[in-house]
N, C-alpha and C positions, 0 to 999 in steps of 0.2 A: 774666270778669275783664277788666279796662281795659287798655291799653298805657300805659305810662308816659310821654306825653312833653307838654312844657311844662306843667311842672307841678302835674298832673291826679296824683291819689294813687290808689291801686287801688280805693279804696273811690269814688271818683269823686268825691272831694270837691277843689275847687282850693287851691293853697297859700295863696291869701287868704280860707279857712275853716277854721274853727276845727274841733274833732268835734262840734259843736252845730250846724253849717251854716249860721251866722248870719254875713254878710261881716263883715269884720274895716273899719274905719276906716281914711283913709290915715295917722294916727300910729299906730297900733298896728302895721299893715304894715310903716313903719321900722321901728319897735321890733323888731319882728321880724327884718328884713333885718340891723341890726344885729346884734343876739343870733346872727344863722346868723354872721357877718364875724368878729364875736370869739368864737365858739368853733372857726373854723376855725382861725384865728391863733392859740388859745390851744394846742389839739392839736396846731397845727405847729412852735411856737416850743419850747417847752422838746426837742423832739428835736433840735436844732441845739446849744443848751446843752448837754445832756444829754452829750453825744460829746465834748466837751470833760472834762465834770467825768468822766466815766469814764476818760478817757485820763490823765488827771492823778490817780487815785485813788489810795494809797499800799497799797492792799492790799484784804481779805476779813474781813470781821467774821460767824461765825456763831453760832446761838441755840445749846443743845446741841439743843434736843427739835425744833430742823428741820432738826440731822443727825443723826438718827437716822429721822425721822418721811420725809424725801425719798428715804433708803436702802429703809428698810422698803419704803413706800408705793410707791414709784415704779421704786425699782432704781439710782438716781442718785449716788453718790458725789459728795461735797465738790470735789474737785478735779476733775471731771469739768464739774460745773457751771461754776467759774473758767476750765477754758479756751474757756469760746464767747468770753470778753471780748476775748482775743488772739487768736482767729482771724479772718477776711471768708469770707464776709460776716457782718457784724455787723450785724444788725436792731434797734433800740431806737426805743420810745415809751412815751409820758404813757402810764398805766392809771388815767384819771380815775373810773371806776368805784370802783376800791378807793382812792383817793386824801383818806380821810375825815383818819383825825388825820396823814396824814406826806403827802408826793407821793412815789408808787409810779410805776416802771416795767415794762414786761416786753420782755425780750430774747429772740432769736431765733437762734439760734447753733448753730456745728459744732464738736465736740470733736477732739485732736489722731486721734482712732482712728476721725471721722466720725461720731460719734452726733450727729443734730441735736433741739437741747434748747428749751425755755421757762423760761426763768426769769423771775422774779419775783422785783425789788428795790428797796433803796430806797437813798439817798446819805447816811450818818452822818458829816458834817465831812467828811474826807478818804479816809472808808471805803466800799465796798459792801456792804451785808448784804444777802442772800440771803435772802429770806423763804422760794420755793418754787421748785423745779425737778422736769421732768418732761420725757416724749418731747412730739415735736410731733405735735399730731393731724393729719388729712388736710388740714384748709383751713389750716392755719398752715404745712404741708411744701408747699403747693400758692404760697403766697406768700411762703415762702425759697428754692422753686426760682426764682420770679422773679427772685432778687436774685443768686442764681449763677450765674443764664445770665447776667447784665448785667457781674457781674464778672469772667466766665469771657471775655467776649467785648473 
């Protein structure tokens, strides 16, 4: 396996090759350099919004069958989920993945008794609705401990 740097992809191909290993043209390169430019910008910007429209949000809109379905499944209580929104650290980003008919987020939070959660939501007008909440796995607990050593210190 390769080292990764200037670059060179593990499969040893350069970033000015496609997976066909044919060099890429220097307009399609821009093309490219752009396409990385905006969607860096694209996944960085609505997090700056995003904290805004949450802090302004007038409340919690939920489905009935994903409070029952986050209790069942997960262990999670309603009200459990709402307080990561008012505690820090408060972790939120785009989840452009699931982000097909609405823009989805997912949040990263500590509840008042220290459960730290995943939620998954979206912004209705003035509302929050809660699609999903659950614990946090190992690599998502591994990158909320970063964010409460930074605001512990």
């Amino acid at each position: 396996m390769r080292r990764l740097s200037q670059g060179v992809s593990r499969e040893g191909r350069g970033r000015d090759q496609p997976e066909s290993g044919v060099p890429v043209d220097s307009r399609q390169k821009e093309k490219l350099t752009l396409r990385r430019r905006i969607c860096i910008r694209s996944a960085y910007t609505p997090t700056v919004d995003i904290r805004r429209q949450v802090a302004t949000a007038s409340g919690f809109e939920w489905d009935e069958g994903n409070l029952e379905k986050n209790l069942e499944k997960h262990g999670v209580a309603f009200w459990e989920a709402e307080e990561i929104f008012f505690n820090r650290p408060f972790v939120v980003q785009l989840d452009p993945v699931h982000s097909v008919s609405e823009t989805r987020f997912y949040a990263l939070g500590r509840t008042d008794a220290g459960r730290r959660l995943f939620v998954a939501f979206t912004l209705r007008e003035t509302l929050i609705r809660v699609i999903s909440t659950r614990d946090m796995t190992r690599r998502e607990l591994a990158a909320y401990g970063h964010h409460e050593k930074r605001t512990d210190s």
